[in-house]
Structure formats: C-alpha cells, structure tokens
PyMOL commands that place a pseudoatom at each C-alpha (Angstrom):
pseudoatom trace, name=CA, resn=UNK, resi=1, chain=A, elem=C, hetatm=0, pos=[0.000, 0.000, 0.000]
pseudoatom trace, name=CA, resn=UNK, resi=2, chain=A, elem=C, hetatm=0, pos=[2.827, 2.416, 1.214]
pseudoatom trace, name=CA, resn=UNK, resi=3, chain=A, elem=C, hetatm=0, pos=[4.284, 1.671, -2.230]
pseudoatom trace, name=CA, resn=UNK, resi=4, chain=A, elem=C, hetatm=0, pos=[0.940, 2.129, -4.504]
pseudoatom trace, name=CA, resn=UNK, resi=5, chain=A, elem=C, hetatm=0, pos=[0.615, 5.536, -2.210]
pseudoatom trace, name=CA, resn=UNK, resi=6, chain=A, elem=C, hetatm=0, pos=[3.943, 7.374, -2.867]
pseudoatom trace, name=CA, resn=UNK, resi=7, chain=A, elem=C, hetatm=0, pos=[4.131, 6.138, -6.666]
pseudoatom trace, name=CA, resn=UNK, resi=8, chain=A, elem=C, hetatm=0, pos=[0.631, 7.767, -6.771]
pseudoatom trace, name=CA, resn=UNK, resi=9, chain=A, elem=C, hetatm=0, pos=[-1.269, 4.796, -8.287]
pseudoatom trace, name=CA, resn=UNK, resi=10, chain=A, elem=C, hetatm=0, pos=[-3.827, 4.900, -5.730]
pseudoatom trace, name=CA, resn=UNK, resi=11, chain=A, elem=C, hetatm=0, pos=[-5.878, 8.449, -5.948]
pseudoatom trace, name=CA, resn=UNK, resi=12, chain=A, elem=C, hetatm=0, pos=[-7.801, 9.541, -3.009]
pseudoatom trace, name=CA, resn=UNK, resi=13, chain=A, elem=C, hetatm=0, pos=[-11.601, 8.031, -3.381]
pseudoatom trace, name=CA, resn=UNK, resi=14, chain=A, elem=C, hetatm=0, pos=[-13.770, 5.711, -1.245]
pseudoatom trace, name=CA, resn=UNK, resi=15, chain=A, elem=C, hetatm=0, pos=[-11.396, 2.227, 1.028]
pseudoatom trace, name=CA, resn=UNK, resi=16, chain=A, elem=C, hetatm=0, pos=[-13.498, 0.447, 2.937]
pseudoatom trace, name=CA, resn=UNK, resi=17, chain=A, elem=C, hetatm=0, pos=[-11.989, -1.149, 5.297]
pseudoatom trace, name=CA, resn=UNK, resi=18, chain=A, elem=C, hetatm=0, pos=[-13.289, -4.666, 6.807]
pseudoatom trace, name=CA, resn=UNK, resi=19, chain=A, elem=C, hetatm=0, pos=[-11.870, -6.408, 9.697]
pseudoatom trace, name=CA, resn=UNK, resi=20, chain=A, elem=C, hetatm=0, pos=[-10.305, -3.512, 10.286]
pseudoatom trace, name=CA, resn=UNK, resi=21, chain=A, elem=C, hetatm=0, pos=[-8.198, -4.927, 13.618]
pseudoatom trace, name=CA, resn=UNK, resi=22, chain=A, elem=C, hetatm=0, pos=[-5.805, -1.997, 14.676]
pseudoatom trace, name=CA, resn=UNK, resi=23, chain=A, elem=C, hetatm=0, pos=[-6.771, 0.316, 11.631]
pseudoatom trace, name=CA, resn=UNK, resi=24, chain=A, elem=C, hetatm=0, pos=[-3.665, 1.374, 10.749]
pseudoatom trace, name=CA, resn=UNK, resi=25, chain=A, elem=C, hetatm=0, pos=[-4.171, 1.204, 6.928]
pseudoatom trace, name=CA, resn=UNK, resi=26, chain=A, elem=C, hetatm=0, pos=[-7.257, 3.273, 7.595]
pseudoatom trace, name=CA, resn=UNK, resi=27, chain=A, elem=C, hetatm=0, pos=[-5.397, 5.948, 9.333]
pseudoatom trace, name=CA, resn=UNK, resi=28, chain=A, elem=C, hetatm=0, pos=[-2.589, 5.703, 6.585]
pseudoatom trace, name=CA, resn=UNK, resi=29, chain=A, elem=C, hetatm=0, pos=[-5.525, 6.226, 3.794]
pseudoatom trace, name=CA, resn=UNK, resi=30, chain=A, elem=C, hetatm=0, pos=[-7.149, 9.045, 5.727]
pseudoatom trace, name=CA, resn=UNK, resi=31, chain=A, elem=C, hetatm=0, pos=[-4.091, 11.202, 5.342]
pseudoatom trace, name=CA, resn=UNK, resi=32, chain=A, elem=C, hetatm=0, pos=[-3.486, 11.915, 1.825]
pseudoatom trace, name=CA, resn=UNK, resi=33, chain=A, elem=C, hetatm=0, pos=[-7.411, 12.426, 1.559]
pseudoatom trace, name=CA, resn=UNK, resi=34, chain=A, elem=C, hetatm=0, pos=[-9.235, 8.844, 0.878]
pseudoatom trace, name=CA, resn=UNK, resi=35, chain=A, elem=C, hetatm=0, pos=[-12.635, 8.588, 2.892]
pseudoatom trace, name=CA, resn=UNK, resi=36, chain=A, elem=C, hetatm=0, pos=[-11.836, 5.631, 5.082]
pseudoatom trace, name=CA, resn=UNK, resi=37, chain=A, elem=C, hetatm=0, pos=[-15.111, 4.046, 6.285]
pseudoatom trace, name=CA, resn=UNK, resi=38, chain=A, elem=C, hetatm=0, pos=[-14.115, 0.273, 9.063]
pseudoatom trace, name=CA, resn=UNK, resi=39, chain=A, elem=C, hetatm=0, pos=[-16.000, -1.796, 10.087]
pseudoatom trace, name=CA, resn=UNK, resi=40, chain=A, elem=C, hetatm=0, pos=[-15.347, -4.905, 12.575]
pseudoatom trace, name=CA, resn=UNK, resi=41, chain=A, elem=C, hetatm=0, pos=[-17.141, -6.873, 14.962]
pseudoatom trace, name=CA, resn=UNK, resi=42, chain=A, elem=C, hetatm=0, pos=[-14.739, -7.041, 17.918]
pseudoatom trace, name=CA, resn=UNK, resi=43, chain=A, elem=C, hetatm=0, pos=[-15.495, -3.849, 20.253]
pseudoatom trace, name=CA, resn=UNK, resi=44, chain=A, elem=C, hetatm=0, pos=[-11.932, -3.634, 20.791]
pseudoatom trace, name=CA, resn=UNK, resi=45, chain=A, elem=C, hetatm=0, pos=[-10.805, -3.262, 17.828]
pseudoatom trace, name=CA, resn=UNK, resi=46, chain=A, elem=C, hetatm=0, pos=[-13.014, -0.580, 16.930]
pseudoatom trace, name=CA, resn=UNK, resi=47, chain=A, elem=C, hetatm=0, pos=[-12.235, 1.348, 20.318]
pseudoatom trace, name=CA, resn=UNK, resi=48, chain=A, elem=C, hetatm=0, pos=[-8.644, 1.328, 19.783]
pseudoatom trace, name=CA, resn=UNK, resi=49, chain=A, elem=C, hetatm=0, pos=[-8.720, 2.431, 16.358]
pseudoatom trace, name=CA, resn=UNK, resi=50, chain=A, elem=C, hetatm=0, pos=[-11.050, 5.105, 17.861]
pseudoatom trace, name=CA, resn=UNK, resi=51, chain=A, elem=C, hetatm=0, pos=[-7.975, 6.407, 20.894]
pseudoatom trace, name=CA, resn=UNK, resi=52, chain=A, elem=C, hetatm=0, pos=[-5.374, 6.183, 17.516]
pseudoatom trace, name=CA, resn=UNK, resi=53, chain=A, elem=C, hetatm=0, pos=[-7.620, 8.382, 15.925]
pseudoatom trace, name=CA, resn=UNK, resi=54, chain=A, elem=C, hetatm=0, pos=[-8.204, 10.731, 18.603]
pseudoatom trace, name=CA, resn=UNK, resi=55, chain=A, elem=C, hetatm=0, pos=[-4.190, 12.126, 18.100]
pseudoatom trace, name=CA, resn=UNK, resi=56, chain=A, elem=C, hetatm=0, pos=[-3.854, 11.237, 14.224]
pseudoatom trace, name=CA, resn=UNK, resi=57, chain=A, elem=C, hetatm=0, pos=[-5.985, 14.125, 13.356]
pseudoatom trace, name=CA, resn=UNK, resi=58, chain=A, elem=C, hetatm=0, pos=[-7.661, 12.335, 10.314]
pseudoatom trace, name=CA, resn=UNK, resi=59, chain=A, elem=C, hetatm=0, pos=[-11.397, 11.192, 9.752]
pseudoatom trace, name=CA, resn=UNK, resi=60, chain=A, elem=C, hetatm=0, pos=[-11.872, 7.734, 9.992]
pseudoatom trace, name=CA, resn=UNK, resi=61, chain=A, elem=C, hetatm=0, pos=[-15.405, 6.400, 10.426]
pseudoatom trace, name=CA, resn=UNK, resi=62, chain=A, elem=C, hetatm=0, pos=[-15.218, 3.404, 12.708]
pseudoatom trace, name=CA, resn=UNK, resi=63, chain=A, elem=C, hetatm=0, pos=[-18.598, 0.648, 12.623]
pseudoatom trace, name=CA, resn=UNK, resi=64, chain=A, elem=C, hetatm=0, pos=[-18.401, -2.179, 15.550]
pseudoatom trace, name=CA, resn=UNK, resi=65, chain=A, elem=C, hetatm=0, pos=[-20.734, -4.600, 13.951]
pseudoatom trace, name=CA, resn=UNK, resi=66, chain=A, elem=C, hetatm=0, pos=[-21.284, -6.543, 17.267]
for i in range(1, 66): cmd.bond("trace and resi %d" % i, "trace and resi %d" % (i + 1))
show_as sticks, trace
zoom trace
C-alpha cells in the first residue's frame, strides 16, 4: 500500500476497510485524503482504532458490527 501511495497509483476516493483490527491502513488512507469508512465486529478493535484516531488528526469512520 505504502508503495501504490507514494508512486501515486492509488488516488484519493472511497477504502473500505473490513476487519479492520488496529486500523492502521485506515489511518494511513485518511491522510493523503481517501474517505476511510471500518467496520469490525470485535469492540476492541473498533475502540482502539477510535484512541489512535483521537491524536492522528484524520477522519476515519469506525462501525463495531457486534
């Protein structure tokens, strides 16, 4: 992904993200401009993607499916 990012084949659109786990692609995504909607069943995945979020100063939107 880092890759397809800084050789600019991937331009900022729509990545949603499922299973999301720790979200760090989503937060990576977010910040050249894609709109990053997650989604995961496990509450704690969700919530700690939700503290990352809360200092990487991007818009993520986080779904626990529970």
């Amino acid at each position: 992904m880092h890759a397809w990012l800084q050789q600019g084949e991937l331009k900022p659109g729509c990545i949603l993200i499922p299973s999301c786990a720790r979200g760090h692609e989503a937060i990576e995504l977010a910040r050249p401009g894609f709109a990053v909607p997650t989604i995961d069943i496990a509450p704690s995945s969700s919530s700690h993607l939700e503290r990352e979020l809360a200092t990487a100063y991007v818009n993520v939107e986080v779904i626990c499916g529970e």
